[in-house]
C-alpha positions in Angstrom: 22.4 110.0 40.0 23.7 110.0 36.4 27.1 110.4 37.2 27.2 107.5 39.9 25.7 105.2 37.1 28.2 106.3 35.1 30.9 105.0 37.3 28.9 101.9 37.8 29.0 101.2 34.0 33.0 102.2 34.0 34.0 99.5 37.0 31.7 96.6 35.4 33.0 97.3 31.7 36.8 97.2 33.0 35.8 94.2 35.1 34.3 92.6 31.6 37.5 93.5 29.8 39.8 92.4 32.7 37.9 89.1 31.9 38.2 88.9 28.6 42.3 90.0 28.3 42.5 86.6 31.5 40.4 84.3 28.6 43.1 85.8 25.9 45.9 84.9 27.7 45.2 81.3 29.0 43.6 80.5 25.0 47.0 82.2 23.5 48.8 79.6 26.1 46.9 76.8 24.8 47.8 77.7 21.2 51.8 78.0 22.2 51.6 74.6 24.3 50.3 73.2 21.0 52.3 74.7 18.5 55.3 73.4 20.9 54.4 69.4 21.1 52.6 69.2 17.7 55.1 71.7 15.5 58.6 72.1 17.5 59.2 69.1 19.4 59.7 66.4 16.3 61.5 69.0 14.5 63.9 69.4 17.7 64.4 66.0 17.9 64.6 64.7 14.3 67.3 67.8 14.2 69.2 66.1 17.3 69.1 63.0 15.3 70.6 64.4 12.2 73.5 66.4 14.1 74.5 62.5 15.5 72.8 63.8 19.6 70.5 60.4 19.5 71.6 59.7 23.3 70.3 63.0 24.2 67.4 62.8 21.5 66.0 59.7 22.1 65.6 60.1 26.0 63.4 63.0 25.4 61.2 61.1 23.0 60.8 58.6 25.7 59.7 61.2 28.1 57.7 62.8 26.2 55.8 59.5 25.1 55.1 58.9 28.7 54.2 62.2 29.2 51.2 62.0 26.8 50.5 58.4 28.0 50.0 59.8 31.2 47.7 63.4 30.7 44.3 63.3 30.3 42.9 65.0 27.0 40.4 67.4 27.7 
């Protein structure tokens, strides 16, 4: 009896941490996805800018301006 609650506790604790490591990875892509359009993308562009790639540069601005006109914030 012991040993089958045993291996009751052992398959719903790696269920519970199978669950947990699923939360860590979507929250960690959250936190890259913002890092990336808050942090990386005006320094990208305002470094395309600088090295004289505006016609490259400013198409992605525009793109990325209808991108967040268009998403819904959460």
């Amino acid at each position: 009896m012991i040993m089958l609650l045993t291996m009751l506790f052992i398959v719903c604790l790696l269920g519970f941490v199978g669950k947990l490591i699923g939360f860590a990875f979507k929250f960690s892509w959250s936190i890259i996805k913002v890092a990336f359009y808050l942090v990386f993308l005006p320094f990208i562009l305002i470094a395309m800018v600088v090295k004289g790639l505006l016609y490259i540069a400013f198409p992605l601005l525009i793109v990325a301006m209808i991108i967040g006109l268009m998403t819904k914030e959460a």
